[in-house]
DODRENTI-357712 format. One record per residue (C-alpha): z, x negated, y negated. Coordinates in Angstrom, 3 decimals. Layout:
BEGIN
ATOM         w         u         v
ATOM         Z         X         Y
...
% end
This chain:
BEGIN
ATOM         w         u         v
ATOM    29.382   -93.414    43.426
ATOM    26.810   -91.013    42.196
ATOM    26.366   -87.761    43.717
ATOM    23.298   -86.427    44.802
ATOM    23.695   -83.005    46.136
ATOM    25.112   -81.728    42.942
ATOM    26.069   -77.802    42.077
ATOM    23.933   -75.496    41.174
ATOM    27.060   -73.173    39.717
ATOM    30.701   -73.346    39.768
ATOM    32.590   -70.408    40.441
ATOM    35.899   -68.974    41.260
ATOM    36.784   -67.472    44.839
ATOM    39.369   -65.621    46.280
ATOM    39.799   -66.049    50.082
ATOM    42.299   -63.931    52.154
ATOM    44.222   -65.054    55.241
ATOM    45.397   -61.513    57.763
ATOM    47.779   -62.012    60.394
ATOM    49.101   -59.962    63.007
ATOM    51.740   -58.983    64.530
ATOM    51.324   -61.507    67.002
ATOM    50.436   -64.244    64.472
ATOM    46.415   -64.164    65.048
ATOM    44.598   -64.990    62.288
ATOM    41.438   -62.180    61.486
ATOM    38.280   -63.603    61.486
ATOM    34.570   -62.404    59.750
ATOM    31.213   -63.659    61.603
ATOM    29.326   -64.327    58.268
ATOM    25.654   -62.561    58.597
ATOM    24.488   -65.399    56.106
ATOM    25.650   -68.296    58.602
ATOM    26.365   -66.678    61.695
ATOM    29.590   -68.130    61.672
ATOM    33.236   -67.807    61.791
ATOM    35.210   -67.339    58.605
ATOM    38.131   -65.949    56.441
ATOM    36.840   -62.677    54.763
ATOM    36.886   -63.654    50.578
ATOM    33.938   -64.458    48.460
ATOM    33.202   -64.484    44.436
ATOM    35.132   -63.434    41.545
ATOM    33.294   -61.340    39.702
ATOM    32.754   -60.926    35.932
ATOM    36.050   -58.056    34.995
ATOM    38.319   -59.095    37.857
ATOM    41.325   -60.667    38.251
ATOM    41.674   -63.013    41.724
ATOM    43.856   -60.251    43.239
ATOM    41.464   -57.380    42.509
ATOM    38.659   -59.705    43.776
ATOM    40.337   -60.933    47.283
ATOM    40.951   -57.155    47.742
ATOM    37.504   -55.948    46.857
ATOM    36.361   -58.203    49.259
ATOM    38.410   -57.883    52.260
ATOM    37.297   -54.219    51.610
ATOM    33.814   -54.607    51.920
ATOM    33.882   -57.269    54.475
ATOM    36.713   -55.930    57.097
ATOM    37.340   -52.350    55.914
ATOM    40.876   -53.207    55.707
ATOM    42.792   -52.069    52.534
ATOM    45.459   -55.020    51.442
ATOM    47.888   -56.459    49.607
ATOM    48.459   -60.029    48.392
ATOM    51.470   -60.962    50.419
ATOM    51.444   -64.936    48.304
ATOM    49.199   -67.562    47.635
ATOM    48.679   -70.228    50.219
ATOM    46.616   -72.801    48.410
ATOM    44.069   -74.032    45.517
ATOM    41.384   -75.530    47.211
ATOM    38.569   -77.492    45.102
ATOM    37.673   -80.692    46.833
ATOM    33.605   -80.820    46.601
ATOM    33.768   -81.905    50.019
ATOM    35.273   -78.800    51.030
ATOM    34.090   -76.333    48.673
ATOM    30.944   -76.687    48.257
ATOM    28.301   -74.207    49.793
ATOM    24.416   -74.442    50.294
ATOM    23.043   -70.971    51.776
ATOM    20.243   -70.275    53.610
ATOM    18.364   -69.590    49.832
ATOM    18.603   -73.035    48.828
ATOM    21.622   -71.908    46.148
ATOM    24.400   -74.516    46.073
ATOM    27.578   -73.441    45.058
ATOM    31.407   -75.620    44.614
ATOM    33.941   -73.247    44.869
ATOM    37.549   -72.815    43.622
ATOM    39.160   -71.054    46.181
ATOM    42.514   -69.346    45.732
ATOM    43.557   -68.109    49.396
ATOM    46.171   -65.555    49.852
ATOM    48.049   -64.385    52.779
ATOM    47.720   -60.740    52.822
ATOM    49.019   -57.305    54.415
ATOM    46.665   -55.093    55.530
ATOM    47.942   -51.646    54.181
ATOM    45.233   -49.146    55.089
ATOM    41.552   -48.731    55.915
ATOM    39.434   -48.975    59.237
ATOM    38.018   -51.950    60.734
ATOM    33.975   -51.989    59.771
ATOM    31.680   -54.710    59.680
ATOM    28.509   -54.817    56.852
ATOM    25.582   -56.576    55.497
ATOM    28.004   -59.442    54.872
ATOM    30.109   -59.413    57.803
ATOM    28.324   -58.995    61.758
ATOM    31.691   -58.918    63.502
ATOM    35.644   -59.371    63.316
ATOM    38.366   -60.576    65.416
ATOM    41.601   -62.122    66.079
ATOM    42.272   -65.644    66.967
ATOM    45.083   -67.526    67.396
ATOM    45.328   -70.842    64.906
ATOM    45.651   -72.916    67.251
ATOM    42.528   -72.122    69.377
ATOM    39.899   -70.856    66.462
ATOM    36.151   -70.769    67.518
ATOM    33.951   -73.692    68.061
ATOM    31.728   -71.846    65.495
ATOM    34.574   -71.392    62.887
ATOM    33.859   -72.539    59.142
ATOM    34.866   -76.264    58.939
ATOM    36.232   -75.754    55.475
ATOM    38.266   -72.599    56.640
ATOM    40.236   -74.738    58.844
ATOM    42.706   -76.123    56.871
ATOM    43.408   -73.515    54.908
ATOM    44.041   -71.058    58.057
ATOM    46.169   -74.184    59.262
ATOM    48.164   -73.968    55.761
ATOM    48.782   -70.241    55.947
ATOM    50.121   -70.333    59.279
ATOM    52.753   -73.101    58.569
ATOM    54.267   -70.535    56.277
ATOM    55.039   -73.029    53.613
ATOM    56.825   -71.599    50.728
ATOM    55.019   -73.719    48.109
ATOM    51.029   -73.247    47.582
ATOM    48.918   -75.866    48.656
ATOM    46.913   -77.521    46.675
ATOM    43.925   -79.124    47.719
% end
């Protein structure tokens, strides 16, 4: 079957998944969508995926972390595939890792209107459909990474 909403880019991302103490998942609302989602975003040119998923929890949360494991390789076009409000069309590769926060103060910016916690189980109506399962894999704690 041929495709007709193809790529414009392929890119690597690294997505992170922050739990706390009482097993609540920390959610971004995305300025771009206006949605609910895992903080992460683009690998940049020079970085490795852990110096990327920290970078951007950073800059998106204001939470300083650690990469705890990985959860999952997720590259199904279905799932990873993005069109923002520019018209830009990007399929991801995302790596998501369950991390610690080990510092920093919660913040919101440009990227990021709000933050909270929500249990798995009950996420927001408004939630990132392609977030979903991979907040579901974190939280069953499965040794082995996911791949997707």
């Amino acid at each position: 079957m041929a495709r007709t909403d193809r790529s414009n880019t392929r890119r690597a991302a690294a997505d992170a998944v922050l739990f706390d103490e009482r097993g609540r998942v920390l959610l971004q609302r995305r300025a771009d969508f206006g949605v609910w989602g895992l903080p992460g975003g683009a690998v940049e040119v020079g970085e490795n995926l852990e110096t990327a998923v920290r970078r951007e929890v950073k800059e998106e949360t204001g939470f300083d972390v650690e990469v705890a494991r990985l959860v999952g390789v997720y590259s199904d076009p279905a799932q990873t595939t993005v069109r923002y409000p520019s018209g830009d069309v990007v399929q991801y590769v995302s790596l998501v890792f369950e991390c610690r926060i080990v510092g920093g103060t919660p913040r919101t910016d440009a990227e990021s209107t709000a933050q909270a916690w929500f249990d798995p189980g009950a996420l927001p109506p408004d939630v990132m459909k392609e977030h979903v399962p991979r907040i579901r894999d974190a939280a069953a704690r499965r040794p082995a990474a996911f791949v997707r």
